[in-house]
C-alpha positions in Angstrom: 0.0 0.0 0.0 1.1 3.5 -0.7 2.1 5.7 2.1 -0.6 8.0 2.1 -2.6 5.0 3.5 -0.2 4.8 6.2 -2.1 7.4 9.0 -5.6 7.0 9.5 -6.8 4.0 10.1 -8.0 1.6 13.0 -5.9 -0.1 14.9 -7.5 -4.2 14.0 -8.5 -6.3 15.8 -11.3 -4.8 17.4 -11.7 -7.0 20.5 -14.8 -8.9 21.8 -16.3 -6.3 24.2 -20.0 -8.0 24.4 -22.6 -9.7 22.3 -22.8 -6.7 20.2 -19.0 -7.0 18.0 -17.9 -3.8 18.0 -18.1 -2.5 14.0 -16.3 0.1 12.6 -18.1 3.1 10.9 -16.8 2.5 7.3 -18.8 4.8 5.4 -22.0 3.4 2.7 -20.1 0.7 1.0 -19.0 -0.5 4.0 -15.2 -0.9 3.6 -12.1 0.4 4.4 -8.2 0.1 5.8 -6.9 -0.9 9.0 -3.8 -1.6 10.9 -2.7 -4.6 12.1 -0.6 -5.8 15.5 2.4 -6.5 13.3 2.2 -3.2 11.3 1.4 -4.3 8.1 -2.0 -2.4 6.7 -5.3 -4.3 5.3 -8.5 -4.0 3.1 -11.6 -4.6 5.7 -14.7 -5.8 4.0 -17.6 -5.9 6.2 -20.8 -6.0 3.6 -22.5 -9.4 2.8 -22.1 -9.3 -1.1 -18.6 -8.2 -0.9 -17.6 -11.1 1.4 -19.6 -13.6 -1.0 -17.6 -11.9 -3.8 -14.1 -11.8 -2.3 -14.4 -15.3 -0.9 -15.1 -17.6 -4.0 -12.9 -15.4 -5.6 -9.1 -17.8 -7.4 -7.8 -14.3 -6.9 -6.9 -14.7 -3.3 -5.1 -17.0 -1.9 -5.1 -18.8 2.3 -1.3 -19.5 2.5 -0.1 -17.0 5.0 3.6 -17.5 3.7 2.7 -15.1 1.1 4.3 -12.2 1.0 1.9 -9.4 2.0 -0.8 -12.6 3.9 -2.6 -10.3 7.0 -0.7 -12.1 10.3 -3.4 -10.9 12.8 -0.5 -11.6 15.6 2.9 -12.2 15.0 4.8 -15.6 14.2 7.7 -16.3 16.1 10.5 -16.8 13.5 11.6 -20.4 14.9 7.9 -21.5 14.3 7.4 -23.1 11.3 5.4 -20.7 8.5 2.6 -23.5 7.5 3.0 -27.0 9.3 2.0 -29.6 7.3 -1.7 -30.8 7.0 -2.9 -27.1 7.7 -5.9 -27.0 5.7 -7.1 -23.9 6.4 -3.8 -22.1 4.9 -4.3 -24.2 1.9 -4.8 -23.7 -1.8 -6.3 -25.4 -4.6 -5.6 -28.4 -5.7 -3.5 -29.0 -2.5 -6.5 -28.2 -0.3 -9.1 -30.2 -2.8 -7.0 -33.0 -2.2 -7.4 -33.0 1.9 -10.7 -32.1 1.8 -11.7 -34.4 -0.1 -10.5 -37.2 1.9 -12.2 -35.5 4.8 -15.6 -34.8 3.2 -17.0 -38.4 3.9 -16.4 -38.0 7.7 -18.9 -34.5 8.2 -21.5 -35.3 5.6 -24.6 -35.3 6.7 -25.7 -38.5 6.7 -22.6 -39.5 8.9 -23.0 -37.5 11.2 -26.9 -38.7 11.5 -25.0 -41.7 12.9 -23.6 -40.0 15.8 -26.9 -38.3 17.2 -27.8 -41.4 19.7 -23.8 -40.7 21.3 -24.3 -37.1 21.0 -27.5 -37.5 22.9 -26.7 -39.7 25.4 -23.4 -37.5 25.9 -25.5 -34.1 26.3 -28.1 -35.9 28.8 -25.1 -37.5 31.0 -23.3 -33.9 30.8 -26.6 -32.2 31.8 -27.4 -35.1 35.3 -23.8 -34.2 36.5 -24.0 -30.5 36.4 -27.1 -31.3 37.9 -25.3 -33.0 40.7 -22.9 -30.3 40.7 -25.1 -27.2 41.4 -27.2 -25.5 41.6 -25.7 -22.9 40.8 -23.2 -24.5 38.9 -20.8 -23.0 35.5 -22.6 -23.9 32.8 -19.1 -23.6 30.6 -17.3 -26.2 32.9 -20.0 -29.0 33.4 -21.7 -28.9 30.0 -20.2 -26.5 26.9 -16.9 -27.5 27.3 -17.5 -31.3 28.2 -19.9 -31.9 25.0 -18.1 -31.4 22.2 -14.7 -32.4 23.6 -16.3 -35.9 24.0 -17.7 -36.4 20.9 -14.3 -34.9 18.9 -12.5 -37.4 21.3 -15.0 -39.8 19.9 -14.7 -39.3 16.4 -11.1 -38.8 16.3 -10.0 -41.5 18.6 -8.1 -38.9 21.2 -8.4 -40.4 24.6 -10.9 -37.9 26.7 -8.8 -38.7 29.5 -6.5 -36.3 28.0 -9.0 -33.2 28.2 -7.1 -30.9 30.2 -3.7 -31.4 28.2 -5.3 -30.3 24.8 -8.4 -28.1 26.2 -5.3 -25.7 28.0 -3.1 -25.7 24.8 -6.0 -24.6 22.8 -6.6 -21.6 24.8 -3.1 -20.8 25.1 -3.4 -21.1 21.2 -6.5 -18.7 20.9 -5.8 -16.1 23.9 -5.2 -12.8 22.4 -2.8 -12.3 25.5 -0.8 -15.7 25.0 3.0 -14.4 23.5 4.2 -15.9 20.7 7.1 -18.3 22.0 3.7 -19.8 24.4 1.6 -19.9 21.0 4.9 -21.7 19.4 5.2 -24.1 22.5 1.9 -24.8 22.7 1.3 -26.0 19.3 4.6 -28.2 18.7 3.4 -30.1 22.4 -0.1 -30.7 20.5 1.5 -32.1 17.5 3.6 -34.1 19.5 1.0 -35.4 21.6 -1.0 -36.6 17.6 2.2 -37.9 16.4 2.1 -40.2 19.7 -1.6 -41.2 19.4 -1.2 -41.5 15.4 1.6 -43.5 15.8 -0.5 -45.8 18.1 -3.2 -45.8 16.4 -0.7 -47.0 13.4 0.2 -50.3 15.6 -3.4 -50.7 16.9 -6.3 -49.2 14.8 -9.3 -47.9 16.2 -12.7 -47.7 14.9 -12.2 -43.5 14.6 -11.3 -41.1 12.4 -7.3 -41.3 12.8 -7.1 -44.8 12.4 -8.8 -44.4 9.1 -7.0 -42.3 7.8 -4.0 -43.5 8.9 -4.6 -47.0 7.1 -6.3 -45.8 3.7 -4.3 -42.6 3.5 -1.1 -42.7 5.2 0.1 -46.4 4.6 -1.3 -45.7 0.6 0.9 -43.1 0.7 -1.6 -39.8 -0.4 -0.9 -38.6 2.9 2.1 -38.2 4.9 2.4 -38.5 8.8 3.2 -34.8 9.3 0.1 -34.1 7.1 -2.2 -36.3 9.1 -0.4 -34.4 12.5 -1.1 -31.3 11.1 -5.0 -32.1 10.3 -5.6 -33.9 13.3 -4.6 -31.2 15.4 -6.9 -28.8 13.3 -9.9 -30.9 14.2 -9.2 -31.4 17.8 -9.0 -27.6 18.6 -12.1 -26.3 15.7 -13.9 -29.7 16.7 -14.5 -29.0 20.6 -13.6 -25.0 21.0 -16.0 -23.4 18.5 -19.1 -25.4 19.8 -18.5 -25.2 23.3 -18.2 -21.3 22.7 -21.5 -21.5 20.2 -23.3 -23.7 23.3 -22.4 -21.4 26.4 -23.1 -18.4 24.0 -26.2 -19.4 22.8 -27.5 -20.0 26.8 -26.8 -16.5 27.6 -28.7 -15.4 24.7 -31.8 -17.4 25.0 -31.9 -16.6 29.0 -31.5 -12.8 28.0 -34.9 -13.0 26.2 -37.6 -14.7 27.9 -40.2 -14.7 25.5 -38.5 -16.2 22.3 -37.1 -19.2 25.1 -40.8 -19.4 25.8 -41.7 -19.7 21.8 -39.2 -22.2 21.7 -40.4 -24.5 24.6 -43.8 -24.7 23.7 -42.4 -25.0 19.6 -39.5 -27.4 19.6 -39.9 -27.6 16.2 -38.4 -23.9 16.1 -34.8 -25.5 16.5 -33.7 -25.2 13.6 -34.4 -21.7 12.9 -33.0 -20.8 16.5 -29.8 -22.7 15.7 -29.0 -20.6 12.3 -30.4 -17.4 14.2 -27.7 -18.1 17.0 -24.9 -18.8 14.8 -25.7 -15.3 12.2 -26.3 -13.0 15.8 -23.0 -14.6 17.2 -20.5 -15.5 14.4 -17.8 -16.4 16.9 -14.7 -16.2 15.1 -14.8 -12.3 14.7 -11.4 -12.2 13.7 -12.8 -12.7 10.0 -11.2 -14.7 7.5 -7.4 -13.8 6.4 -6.5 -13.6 2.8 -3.9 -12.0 -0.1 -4.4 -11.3 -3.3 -2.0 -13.1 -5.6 -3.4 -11.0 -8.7 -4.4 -7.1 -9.2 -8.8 -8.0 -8.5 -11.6 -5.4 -7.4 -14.0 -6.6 -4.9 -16.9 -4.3 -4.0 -15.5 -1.5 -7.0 -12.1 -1.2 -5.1 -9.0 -2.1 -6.8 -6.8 -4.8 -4.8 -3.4 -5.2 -6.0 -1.5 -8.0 -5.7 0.3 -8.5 -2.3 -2.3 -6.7 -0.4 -3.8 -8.4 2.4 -7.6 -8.5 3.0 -10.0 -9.3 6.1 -13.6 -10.5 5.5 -15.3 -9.5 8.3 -18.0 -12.4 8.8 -19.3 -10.8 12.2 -20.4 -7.2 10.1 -21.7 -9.2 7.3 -24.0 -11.1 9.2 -25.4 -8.1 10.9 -25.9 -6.0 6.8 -29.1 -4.9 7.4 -29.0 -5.3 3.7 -29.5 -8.9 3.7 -30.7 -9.3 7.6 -33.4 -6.5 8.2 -32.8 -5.1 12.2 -29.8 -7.4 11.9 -28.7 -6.5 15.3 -31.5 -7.8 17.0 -31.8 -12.1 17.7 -35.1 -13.2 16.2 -35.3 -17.0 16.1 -38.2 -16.3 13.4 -35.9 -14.5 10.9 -34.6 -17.4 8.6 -31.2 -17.1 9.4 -30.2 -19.3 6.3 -27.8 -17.0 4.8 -25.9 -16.4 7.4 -21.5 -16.4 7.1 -20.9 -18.0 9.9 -19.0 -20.9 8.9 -17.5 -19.1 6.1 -18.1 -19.5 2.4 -16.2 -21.0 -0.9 -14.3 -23.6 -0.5 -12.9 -22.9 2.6 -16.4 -23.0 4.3 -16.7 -25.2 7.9 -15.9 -28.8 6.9 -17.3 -29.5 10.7 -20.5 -27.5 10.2 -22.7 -30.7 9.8 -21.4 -31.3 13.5 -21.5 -28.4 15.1 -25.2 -27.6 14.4 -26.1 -31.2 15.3 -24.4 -30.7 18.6 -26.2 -27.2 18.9 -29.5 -28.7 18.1 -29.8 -31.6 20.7 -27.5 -29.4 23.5 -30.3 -26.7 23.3 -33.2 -28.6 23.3 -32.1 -31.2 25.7 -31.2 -28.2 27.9 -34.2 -26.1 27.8 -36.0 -29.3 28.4 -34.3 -30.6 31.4 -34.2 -28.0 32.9 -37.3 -25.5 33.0 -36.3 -23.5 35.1 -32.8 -22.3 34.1 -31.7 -19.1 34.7 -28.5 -16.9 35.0 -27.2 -16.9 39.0 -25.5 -13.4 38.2 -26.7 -11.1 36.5 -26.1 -10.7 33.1 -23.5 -6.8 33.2 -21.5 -9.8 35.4 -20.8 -12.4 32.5 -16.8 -11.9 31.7 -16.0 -12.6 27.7 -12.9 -14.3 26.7 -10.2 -12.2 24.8 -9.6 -14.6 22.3 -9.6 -15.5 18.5 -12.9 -17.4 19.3 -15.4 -15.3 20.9 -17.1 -17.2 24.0 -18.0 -16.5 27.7 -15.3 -17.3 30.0 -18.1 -18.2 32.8 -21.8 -18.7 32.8 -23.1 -19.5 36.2 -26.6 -20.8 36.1 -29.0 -22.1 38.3 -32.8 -23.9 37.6 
């Protein structure tokens, strides 16, 4: 970018102050230029078109090794630019190629298999926090605990082992974590996969990692680093996004009454309610990273090659363009355009999951227990400072 572009701008990110993400006023079209923690400056793009636009768009590219990529926090040098198997920082056909092999696992109909051990894991989560309290953390002895066991599950990771990755993941996603932690952190996850893969190698498993250790990795169209590197990916995405989603979701429907009320006497609003709760939320409010690796417009602004740009899926999913009052939750709306997995190829892999795990949390909850409500009140409820928007409490009582 020139220097005239240097002064001026907003310092990004903007932090996670509330439910509310705090939006920058970026005139009609809705984008603009901001600065980042390592210095470097970015396109923002915060309208819905303009993210649909920019993110099934060949002319930018994931691989933050780029010259000019958007680092929302620095990279220690010794770290390593783009382990291997990270599919997120991948480009066609390289990132076809993994996700392909992954596809089979979150379809749909696969993951209709899992809904009895979802259940059953969501009702025993829900009689021990009932043992527990009340009042009793909501985040501890339910949002946390449900998804880490069914990723376990699915991937074959021990859940024995829940304190070891769940504490690396935050260190990970903490805003406030410095770099040589972030480095340390993830090098003592991969170590802890290449362990269980190599374990899994010796004495397969009827889970994820096994698989793909025997139809990919021993037929060569994966390597071991690769399968690390993926593995590690699914483990943190696969329990810290839904736990976040769940524990959010409770404050939300205990902060309005009436639509909780709709949807008890209407379980067949759960749907709706789910896609309502992830557009309103849209937890990863860091947007998605990207660099143009050719001179593109997106939104009638020029983008020359090099320059990084931030989708801003939060502000998109509020464009009263596309969501009408978009700042207010209405479980009626019809949520089903919603950004909140992403979109292009990159979209959520695990979204098949994550709003089956929503569904039969939320229902089982509000069903269980009729009388929940917040034990603090609501000014009370501390938000974490991370990558992942979530509370870092809930403290509920029924």
């Amino acid at each position: 970018m020139s220097d005239t572009l240097a002064t001026n701008v907003p310092t990004y990110p903007f932090g996670n102050a509330g439910l509310d993400p705090l939006l920058p006023d970026l005139g009609p079209d809705g984008v603009g230029r901001v600065r980042l923690p390592t210095g470097q400056q970015a396109w923002l793009f915060t309208r819905h078109e303009h993210l649909r636009e920019l993110l099934r768009s060949p002319d930018f590219s994931s691989d933050f090794t780029r010259p000019g990529f958007p680092l929302i926090r620095p990279i220690p040098e010794d770290m390593p630019r783009r382990p291997d198997g990270s599919l997120i920082r991948m480009d066609p056909p390289e990132h076809t190629k993994f996700r392909r092999m992954l596809t089979p696992e979150f379809m749909i109909k696969h993951i209709r298999t899992l809904e009895p051990l979802i259940r059953q894991t969501v009702v025993d989560a829900l009689e021990q926090m009932r043992a527990a309290g009340p009042p009793a953390d909501l985040v501890e002895h339910f949002a946390l605990p449900v998804p880490s066991m069914v990723i376990c599950h699915l991937l074959g990771v021990p859940y024995a082992d829940h304190d070891y990755f769940q504490e690396r993941s935050r260190i990970l996603l903490a805003w406030s974590s410095p770099p040589e932690q972030v480095r340390d952190a993830i090098e003592e996850l991969r170590d802890y996969l290449a362990r269980l893969i190599a374990d899994r190698r010796d004495s397969p498993g009827e889970d994820l990692i096994s698989r793909l250790a025997a139809e990919r990795v021993a037929t060569g169209e994966m390597t071991e680093e690769e399968l690390v590197g993926l593995s590690v990916l699914l483990l943190i995405a696969g329990h810290e996004t839904t736990s976040n989603m769940i524990g959010l979701s409770t404050l939300v429907l205990l902060e309005h009454p009436e639509q909780l009320r709709q949807l008890r006497e209407r379980p067949e609003l759960i749907d709706d309610t789910v896609e309502e709760l992830l557009r309103y939320l849209t937890i990863v409010r860091t947007g998605l990273t990207r660099v143009a690796v050719a001179d593109t417009d997106v939104g009638g602004h020029r983008i020359a090659a090099g320059e990084g740009v931030i989708a801003l899926l939060s502000a998109a999913n509020r464009d009263t363009d596309v969501f009408p009052a978009g700042a207010e939750f209405d479980l009626h709306r019809g949520s089903h355009q919603h950004m909140a997995f992403g979109f292009g190829i990159h979209q959520c892999i695990g979204q098949p999951l994550a709003r089956a795990e929503l569904r039969i949390a939320l229902s089982e909850m509000i069903t269980r227990l009729p009388g929940l409500a917040l034990a603090v009140d609501a000014d009370e409820v501390r938000y974490r400072d991370a990558v992942v928007f979530g509370v870092q409490r809930l403290p509920v009582t029924w």
